[in-house]
C-alpha positions as CSV (number, residue, x, y, z in Angstrom):
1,X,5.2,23.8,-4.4
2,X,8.6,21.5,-4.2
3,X,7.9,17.8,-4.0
4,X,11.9,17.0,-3.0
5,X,13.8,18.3,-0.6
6,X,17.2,19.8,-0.7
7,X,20.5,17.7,1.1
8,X,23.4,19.0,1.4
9,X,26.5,16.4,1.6
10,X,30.0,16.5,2.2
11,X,32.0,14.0,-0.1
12,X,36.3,14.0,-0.3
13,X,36.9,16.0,-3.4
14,X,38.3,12.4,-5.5
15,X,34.8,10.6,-4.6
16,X,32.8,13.4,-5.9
17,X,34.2,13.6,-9.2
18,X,33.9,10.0,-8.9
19,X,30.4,10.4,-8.6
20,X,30.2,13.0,-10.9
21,X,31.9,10.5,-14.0
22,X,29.4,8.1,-12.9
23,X,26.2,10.0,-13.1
24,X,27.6,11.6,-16.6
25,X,28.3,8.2,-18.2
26,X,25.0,6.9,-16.7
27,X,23.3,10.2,-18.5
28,X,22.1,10.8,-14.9
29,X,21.8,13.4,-12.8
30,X,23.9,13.6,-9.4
31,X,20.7,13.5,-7.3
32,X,19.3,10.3,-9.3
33,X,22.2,8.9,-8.9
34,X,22.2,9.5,-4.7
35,X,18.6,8.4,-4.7
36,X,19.1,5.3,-6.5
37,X,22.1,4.5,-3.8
38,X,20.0,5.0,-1.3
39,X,16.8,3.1,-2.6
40,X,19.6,0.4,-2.8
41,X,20.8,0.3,0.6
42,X,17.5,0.1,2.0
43,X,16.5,-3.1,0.1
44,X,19.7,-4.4,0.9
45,X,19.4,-3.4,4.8
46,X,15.7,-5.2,4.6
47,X,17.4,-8.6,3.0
48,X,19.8,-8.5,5.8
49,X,16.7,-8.0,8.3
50,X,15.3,-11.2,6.6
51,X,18.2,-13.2,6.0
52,X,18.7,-12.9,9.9
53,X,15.3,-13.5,10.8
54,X,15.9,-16.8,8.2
55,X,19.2,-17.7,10.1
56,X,17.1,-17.3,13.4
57,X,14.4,-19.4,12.3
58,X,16.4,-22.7,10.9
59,X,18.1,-22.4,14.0
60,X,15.0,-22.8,16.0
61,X,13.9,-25.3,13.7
62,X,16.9,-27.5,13.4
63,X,17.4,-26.8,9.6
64,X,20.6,-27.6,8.6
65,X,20.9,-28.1,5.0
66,X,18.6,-27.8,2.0
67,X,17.3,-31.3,2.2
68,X,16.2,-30.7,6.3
69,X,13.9,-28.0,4.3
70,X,12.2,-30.1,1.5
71,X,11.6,-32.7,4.2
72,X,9.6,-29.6,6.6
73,X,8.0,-28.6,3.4
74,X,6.7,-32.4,2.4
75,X,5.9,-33.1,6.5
76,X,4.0,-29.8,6.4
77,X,2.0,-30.1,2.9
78,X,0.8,-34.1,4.1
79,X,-0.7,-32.3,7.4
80,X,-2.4,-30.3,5.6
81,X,-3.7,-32.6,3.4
82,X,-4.6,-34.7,6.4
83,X,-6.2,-32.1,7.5
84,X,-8.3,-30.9,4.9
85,X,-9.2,-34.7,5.0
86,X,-10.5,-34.7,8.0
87,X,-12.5,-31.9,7.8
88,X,-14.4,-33.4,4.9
89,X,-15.4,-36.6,6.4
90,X,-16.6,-34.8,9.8
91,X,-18.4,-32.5,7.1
């Protein structure tokens, strides 16, 4: 039984011989080299997710520059500690 499925793709004659040159001096096949491309998008499509979400968030947040994020991450780490504290002396 097959473990891939077969594509079919249209590419302008000039880009697949591109491709073709490509996946010969990568000593790859045509399909590795699609597979790997499209591997690649996805994890760049998922950074782009994130970055927005990150964008979002400082936004929200009021983070403006690299500093405005040490300072969240110092105010956040002495609550905790405060916390933690806390919970020993009620304990």
């Amino acid at each position: 039984m097959r473990t891939t499925k077969v594509v079919s793709i249209t590419l302008p004659p000039p880009l697949f011989e591109q491709v073709k040159t490509l996946a010969r001096e990568e000593n790859r096949t045509v399909s590795e080299l699609f597979r790997e491309s499209i591997r690649r998008y996805q994890r760049e499509r998922e950074w782009e997710r994130i970055r927005s979400y990150g964008t979002m968030a400082a936004e929200m947040a009021d983070v403006k520059t690299e500093e405005d994020v040490v300072n969240l991450i110092h105010e956040f780490r002495r609550e905790k500690r405060r916390n933690q504290i806390e919970a020993l002396q009620e304990g």
